[in-house]
N, C-alpha and C positions, 0 to 999 in steps of 0.2 A: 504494500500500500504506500501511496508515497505521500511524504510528509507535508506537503505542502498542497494536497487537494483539498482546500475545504468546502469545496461546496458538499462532498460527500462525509464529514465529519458533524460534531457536535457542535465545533465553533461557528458553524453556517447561520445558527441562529443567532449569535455575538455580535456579527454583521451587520444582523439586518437591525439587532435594537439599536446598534450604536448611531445606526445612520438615521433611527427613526429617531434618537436624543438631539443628533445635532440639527437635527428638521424641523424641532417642534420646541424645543427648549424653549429658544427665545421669545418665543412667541406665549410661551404659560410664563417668563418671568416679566413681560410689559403688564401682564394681565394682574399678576400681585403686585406688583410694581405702582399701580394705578390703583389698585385695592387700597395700599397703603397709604398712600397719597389720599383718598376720601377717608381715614379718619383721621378727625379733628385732633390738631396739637391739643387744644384743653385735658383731652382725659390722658395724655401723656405725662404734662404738665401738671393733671392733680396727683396721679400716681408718685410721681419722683416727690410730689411735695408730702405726699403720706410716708415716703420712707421706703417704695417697694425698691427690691435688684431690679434689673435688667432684665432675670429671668423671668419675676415677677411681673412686668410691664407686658411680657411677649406674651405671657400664658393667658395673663387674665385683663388684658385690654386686646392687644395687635391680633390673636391667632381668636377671638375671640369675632371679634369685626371683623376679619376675614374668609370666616366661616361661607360667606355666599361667594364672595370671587373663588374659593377653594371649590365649590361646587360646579362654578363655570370653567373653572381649567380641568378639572375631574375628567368632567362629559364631554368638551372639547380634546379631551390626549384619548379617554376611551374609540371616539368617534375618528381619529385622526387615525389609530390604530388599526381599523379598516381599509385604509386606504393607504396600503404601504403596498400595496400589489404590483403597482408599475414598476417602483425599483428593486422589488424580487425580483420579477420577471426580465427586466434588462438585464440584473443580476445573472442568472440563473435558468432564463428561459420557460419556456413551458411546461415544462416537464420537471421540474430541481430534485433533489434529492427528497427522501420522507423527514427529513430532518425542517425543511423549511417551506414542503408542499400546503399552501391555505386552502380556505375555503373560497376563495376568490379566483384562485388554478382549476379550482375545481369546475367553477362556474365560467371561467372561462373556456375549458376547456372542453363543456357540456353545450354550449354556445357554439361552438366553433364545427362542433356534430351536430351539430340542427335537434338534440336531442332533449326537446322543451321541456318535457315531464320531470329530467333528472334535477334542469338548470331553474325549476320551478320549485324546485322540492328544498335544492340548497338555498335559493331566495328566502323562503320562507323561514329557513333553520339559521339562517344567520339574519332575520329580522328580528325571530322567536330572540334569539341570544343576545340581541343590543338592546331591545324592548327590557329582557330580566336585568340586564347590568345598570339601564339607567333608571330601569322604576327602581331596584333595590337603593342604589345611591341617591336618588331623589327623597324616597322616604326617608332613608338614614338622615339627610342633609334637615329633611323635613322637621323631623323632630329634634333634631340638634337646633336648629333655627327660634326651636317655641320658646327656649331659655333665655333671649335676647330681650 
């Protein structure tokens, strides 16, 4: 096996998070970036004048108040995560290894046979899957939210 194949190893997958990190990074740190920026110096300002740390200030003021932009970069990196198929596939091609084959290969590749029923079926299973991922984090966020 030679050492430097990796589309057919384990680090195929390494790849492709790293490339989905430097894709979408910057783009979730403007979003708390801006988070941060909408709360008011005053409750930073009261905190430091009651005596809290630093740690204090981040826990129970900053990451407090950030609760909804954390929710919007959430659902935005889950949803971005979908759509990392184009640069597998220039990656890797149609076919890649099973180490970094998606459900997006698969619908491509059910599409590309004319073969509707299959590419109707993975539609649905990867709609079913983002629907559970974002009602679950919605609700969580939801009730994390009522303490405000």
């Amino acid at each position: 096996k030679n050492m430097f194949d990796i589309e057919n190893s384990r680090w195929a997958i390494l790849i492709i998070i790293l490339m989905y990190l430097w894709k979408n990074i910057s783009f979730s740190i403007v979003l708390f970036w801006s988070g941060i920026n909408w709360i008011p110096q005053i409750y930073h300002e009261q905190c430091q004048l009651d005596g809290a740390t630093g740690r204090q200030e981040f826990q129970y003021i900053t990451w407090i108040l950030l609760k909804p932009t954390t929710l919007v970069v959430l659902l935005m990196s889950i949803v971005n995560s979908f759509k990392v198929f184009k640069e597998i596939y220039m990656l890797y091609g149609a076919y890649p290894s099973p180490y970094v084959y998606m459900l997006q290969h698969y619908m491509n590749n059910q599409f590309l046979s004319l073969n509707m029923q299959k590419l109707s079926a993975a539609a649905w299973c990867m709609f079913l899957i983002l629907g559970i991922f974002l009602g679950i984090i919605y609700r969580v966020q939801r009730r994390n939210l009522d303490y405000l």
